[in-house]
N, CA, C and O atoms as a printed pandas DataFrame, in Angstrom:
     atom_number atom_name residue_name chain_id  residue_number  x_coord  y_coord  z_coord
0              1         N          UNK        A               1   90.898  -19.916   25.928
1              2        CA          UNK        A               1   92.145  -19.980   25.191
2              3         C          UNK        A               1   92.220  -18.765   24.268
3              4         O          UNK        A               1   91.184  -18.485   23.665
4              5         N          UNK        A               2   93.381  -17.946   24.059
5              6        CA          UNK        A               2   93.590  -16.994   23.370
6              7         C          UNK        A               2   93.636  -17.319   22.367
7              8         O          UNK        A               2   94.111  -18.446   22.221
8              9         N          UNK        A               3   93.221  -16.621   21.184
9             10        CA          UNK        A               3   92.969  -16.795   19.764
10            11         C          UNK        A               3   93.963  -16.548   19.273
11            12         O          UNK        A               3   94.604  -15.585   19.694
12            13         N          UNK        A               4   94.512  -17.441   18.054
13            14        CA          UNK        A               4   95.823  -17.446   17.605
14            15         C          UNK        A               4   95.931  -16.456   16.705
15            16         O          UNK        A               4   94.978  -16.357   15.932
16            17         N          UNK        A               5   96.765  -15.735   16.588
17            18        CA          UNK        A               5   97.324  -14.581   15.745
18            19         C          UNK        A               5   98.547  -15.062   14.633
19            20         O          UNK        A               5   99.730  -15.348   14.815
20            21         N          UNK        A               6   97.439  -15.001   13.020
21            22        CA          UNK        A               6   98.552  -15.336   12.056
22            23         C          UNK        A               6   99.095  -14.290   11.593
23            24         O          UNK        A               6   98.690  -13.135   11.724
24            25         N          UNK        A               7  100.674  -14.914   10.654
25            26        CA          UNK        A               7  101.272  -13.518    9.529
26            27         C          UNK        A               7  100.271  -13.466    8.506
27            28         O          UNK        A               7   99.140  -13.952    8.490
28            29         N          UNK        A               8  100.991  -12.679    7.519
29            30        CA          UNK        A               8  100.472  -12.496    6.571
30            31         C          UNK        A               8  100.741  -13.958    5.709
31            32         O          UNK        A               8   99.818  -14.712    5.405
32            33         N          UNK        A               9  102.019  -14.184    5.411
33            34        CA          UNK        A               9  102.645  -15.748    5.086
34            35         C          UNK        A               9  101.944  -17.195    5.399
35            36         O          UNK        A               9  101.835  -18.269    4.807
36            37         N          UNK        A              10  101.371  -16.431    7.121
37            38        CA          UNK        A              10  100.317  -18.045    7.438
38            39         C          UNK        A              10   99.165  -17.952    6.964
39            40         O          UNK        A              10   98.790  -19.120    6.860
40            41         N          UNK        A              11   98.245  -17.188    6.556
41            42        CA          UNK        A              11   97.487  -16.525    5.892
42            43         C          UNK        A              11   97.750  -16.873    4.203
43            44         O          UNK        A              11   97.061  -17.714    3.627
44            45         N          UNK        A              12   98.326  -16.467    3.837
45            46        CA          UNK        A              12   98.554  -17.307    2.673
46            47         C          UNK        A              12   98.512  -18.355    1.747
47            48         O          UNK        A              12   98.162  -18.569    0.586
48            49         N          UNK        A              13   99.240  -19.196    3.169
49            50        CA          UNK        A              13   99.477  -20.728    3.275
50            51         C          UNK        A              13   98.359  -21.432    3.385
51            52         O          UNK        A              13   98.204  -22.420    2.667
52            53         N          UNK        A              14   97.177  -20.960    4.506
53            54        CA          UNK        A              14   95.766  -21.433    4.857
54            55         C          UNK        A              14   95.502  -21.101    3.643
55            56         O          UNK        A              14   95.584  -22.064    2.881
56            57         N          UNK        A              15   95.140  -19.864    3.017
57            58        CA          UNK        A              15   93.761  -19.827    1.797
58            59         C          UNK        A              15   94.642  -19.776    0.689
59            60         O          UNK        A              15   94.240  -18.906   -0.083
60            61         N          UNK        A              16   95.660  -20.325    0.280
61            62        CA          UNK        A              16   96.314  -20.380   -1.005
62            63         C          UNK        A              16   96.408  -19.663   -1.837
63            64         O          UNK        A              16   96.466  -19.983   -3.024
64            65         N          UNK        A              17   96.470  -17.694   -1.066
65            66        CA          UNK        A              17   96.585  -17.086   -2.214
66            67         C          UNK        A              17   97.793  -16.175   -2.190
67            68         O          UNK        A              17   98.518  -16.017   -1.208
68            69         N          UNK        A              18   97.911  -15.694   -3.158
69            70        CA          UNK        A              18   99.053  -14.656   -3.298
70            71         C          UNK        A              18   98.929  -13.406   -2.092
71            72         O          UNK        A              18   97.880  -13.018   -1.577
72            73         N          UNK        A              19  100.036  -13.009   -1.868
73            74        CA          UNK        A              19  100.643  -11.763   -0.844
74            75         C          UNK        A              19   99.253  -10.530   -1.049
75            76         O          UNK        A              19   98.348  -10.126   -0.318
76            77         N          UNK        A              20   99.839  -10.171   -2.871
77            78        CA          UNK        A              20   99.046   -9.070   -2.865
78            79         C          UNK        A              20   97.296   -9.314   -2.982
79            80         O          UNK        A              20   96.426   -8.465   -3.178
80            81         N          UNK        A              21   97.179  -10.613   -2.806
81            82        CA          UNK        A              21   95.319  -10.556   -2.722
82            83         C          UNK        A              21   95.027  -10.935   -1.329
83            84         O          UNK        A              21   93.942  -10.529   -0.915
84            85         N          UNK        A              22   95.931  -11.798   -0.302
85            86        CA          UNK        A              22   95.511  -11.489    1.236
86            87         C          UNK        A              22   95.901   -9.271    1.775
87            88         O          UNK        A              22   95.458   -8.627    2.726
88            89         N          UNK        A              23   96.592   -8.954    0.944
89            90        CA          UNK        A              23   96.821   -7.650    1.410
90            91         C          UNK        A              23   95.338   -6.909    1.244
91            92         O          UNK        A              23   94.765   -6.276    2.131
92            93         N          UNK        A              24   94.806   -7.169   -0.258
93            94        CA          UNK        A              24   93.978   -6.574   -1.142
94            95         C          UNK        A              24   92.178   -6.898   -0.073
95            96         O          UNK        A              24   91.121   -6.271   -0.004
96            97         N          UNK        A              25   92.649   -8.063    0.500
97            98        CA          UNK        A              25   91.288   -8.256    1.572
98            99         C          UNK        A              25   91.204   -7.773    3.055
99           100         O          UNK        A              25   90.193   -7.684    3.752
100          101         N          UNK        A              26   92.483   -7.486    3.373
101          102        CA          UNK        A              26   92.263   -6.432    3.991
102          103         C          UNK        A              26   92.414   -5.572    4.263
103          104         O          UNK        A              26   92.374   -5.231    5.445
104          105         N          UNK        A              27   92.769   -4.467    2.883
105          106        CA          UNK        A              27   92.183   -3.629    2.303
106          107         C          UNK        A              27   90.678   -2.725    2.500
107          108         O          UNK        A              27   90.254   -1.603    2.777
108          109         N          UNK        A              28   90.158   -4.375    2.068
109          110        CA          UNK        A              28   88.480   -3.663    1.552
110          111         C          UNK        A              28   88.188   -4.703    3.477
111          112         O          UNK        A              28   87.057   -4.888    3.925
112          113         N          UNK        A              29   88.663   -4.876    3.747
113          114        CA          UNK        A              29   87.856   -5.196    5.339
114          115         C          UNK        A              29   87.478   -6.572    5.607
115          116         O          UNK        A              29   87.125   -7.125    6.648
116          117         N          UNK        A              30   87.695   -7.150    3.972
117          118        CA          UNK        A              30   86.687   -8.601    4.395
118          119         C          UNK        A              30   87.563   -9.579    4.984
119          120         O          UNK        A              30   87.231  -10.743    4.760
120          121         N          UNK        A              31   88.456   -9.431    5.586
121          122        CA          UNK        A              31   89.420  -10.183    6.677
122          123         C          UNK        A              31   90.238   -9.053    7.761
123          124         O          UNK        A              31   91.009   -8.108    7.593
124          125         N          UNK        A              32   89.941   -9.368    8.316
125          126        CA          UNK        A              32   89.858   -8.321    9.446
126          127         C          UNK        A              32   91.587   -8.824   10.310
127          128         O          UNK        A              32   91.836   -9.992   10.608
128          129         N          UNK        A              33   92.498   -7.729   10.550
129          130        CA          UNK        A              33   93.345   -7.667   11.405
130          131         C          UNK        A              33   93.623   -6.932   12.624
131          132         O          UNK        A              33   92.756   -6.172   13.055
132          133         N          UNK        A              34   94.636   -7.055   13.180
133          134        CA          UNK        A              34   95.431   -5.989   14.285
134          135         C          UNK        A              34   96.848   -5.877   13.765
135          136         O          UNK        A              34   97.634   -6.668   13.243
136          137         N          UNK        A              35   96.883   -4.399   14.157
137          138        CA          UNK        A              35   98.296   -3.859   14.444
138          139         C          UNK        A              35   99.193   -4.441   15.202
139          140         O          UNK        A              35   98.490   -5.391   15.547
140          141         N          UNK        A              36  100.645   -4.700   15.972
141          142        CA          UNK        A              36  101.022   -4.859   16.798
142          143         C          UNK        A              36  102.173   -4.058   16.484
143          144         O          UNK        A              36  102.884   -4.707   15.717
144          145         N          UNK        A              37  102.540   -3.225   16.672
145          146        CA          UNK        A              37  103.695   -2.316   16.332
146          147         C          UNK        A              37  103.624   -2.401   15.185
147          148         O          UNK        A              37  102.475   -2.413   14.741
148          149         N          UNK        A              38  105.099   -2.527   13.897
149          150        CA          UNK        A              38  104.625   -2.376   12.603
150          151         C          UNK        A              38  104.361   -3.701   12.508
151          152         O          UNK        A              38  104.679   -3.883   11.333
152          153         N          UNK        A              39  104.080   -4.532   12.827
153          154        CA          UNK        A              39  103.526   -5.927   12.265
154          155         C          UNK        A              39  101.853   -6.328   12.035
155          156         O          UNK        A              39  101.088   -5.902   12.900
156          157         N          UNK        A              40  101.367   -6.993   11.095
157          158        CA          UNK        A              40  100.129   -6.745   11.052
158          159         C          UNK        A              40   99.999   -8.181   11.427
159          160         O          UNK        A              40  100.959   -8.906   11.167
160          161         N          UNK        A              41   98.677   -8.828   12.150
161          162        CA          UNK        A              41   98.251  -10.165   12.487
162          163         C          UNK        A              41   96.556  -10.391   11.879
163          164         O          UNK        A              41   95.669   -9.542   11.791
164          165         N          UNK        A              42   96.525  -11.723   11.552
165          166        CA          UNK        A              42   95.229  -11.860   11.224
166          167         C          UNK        A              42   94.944  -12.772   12.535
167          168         O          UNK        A              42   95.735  -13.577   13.026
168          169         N          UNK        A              43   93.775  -12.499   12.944
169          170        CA          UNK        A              43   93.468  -13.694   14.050
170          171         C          UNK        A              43   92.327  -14.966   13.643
171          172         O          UNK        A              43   91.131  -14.699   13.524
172          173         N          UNK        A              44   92.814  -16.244   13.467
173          174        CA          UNK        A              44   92.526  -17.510   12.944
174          175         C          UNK        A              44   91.340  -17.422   12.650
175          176         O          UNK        A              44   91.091  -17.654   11.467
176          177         N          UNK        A              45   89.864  -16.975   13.792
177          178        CA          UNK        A              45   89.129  -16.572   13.609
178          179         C          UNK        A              45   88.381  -16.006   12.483
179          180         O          UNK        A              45   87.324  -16.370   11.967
180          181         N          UNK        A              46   89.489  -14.637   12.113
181          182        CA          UNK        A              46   89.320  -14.026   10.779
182          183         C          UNK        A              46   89.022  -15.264   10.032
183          184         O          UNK        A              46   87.946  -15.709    9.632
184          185         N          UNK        A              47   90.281  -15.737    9.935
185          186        CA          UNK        A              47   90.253  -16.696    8.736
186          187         C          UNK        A              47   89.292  -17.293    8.376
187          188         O          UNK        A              47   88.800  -17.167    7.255
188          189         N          UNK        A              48   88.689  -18.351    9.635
189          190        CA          UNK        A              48   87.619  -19.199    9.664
190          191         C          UNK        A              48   86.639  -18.526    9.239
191          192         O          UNK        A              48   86.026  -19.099    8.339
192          193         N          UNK        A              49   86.144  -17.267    9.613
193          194        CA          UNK        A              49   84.697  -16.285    9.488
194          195         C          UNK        A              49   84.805  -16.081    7.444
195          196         O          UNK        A              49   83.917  -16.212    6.601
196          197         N          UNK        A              50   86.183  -15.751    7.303
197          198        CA          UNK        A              50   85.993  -15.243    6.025
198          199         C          UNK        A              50   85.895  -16.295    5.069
199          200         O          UNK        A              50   85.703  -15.885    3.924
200          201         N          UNK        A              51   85.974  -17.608    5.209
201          202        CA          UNK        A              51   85.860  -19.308    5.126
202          203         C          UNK        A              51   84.802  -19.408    4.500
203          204         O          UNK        A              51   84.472  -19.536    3.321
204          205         N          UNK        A              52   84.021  -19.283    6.053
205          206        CA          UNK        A              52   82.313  -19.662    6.509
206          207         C          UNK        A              52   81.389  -18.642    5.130
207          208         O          UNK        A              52   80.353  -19.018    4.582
208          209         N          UNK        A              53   82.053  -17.473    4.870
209          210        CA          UNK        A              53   81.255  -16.427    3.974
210          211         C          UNK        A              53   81.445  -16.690    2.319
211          212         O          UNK        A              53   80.786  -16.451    1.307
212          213         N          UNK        A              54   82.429  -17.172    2.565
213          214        CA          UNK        A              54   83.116  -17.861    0.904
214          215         C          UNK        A              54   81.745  -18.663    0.883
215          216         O          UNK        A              54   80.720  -18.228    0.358
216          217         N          UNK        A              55   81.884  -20.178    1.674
217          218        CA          UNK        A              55   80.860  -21.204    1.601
218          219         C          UNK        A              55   79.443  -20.735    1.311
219          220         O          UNK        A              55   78.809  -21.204    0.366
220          221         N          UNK        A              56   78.768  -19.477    2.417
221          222        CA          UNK        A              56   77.369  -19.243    2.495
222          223         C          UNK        A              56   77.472  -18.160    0.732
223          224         O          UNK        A              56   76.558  -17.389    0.443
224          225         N          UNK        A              57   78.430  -18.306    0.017
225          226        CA          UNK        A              57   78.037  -17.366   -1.071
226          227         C          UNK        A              57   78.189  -15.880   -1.162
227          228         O          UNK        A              57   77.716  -15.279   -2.127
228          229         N          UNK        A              58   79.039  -15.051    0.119
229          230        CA          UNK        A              58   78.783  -13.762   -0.125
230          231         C          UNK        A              58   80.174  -13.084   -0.332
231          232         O          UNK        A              58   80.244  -11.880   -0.576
């Protein structure tokens, strides 16, 4: 199954934070996206991984 590709907005909505601090993470890399023309996607994945790193403390 193909991995779901969020906005920035669904992204948001999952980790409850403001625009400019999901922008600000990936920024510095620690949520990782794709391009798709000018649209940017996080893939769910991301999300979950950057989750899992919150929990383990880093």
């Amino acid at each position: 199954m193909a991995d779901e590709l969020l906005t920035v907005p669904d992204v948001m909505a999952r980790l409850k934070l403001g625009r400019s601090t999901v922008y600000e993470l990936l920024r510095s890399r620690r949520l990782t996206s794709v391009t798709i023309g000018r649209s940017r996607r996080v893939p769910a994945a991301a999300v979950r991984a950057f989750i899992k790193d919150l929990e383990a403390g880093c």
